[in-house]
C-alpha positions in Angstrom: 81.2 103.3 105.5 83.1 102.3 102.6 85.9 103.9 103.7 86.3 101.8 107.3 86.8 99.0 105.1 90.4 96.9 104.3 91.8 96.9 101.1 90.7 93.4 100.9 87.3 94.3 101.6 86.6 97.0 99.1 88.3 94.5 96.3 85.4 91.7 97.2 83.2 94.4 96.8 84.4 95.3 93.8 84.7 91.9 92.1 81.3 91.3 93.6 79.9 94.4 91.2 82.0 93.7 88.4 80.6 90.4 88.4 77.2 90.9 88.5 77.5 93.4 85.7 79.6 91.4 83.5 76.2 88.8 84.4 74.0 91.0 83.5 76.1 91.8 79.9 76.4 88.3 79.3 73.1 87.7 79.8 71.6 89.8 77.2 72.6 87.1 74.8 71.0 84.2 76.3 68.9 82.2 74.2 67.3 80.6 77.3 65.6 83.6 78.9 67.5 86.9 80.3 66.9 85.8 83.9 67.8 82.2 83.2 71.7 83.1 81.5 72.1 86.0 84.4 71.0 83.4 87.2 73.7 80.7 85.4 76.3 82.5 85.1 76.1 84.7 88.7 76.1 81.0 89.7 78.9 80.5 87.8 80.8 83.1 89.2 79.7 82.1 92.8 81.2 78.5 92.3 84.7 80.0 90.9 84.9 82.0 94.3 84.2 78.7 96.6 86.9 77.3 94.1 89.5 80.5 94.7 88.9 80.2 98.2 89.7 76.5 98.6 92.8 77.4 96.6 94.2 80.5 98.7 93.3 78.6 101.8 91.1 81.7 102.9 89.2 81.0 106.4 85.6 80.7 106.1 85.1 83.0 109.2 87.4 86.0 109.3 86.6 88.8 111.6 89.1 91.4 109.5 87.2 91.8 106.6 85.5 90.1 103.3 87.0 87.6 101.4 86.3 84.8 98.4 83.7 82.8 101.1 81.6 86.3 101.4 81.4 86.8 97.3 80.5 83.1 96.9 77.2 83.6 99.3 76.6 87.1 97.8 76.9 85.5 94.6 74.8 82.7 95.3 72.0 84.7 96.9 71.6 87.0 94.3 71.8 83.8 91.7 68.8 82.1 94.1 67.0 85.5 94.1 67.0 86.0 90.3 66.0 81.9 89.9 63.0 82.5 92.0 62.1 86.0 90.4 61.8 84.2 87.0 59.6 81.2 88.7 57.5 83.6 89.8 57.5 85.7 86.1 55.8 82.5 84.7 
């Protein structure tokens, strides 16, 4: 499947995973809770996508492939996800 993708497509992937494991680095070292840091700063990343997409213009519907818009939802569904996980954990 991977390979019917666009170049651009298997780079928002790619970002997306980088991301996430960069988050999940980073949040190792939060003071406020592992779930908490990885949460803020998945969000984080989520916001600077919205912000590179308004930037580079990109449409929010495309039909050829994924772009900033799609990481910025990915990101921010996964960020939701892990805030609710660690509502639930308490």
């Amino acid at each position: 499947m991977l390979s019917r993708l666009n170049a651009g497509s298997r780079l928002a992937i790619r970002r997306f995973c980088t991301k996430l494991a960069i988050s999940a680095v980073i949040g190792t070292y939060g003071k406020a809770g592992y779930l908490t840091a990885v949460s803020f700063w998945i969000g984080l990343y989520s916001a600077c996508c919205v912000a590179f997409a308004l930037i580079l213009k990109e449409r929010f519907f495309q039909r050829d492939g994924f772009n900033h818009w799609d990481e910025a939802l990915w990101l921010g569904f996964v960020a939701l996800g892990l805030h609710i996980a660690r509502n639930f954990a308490h």
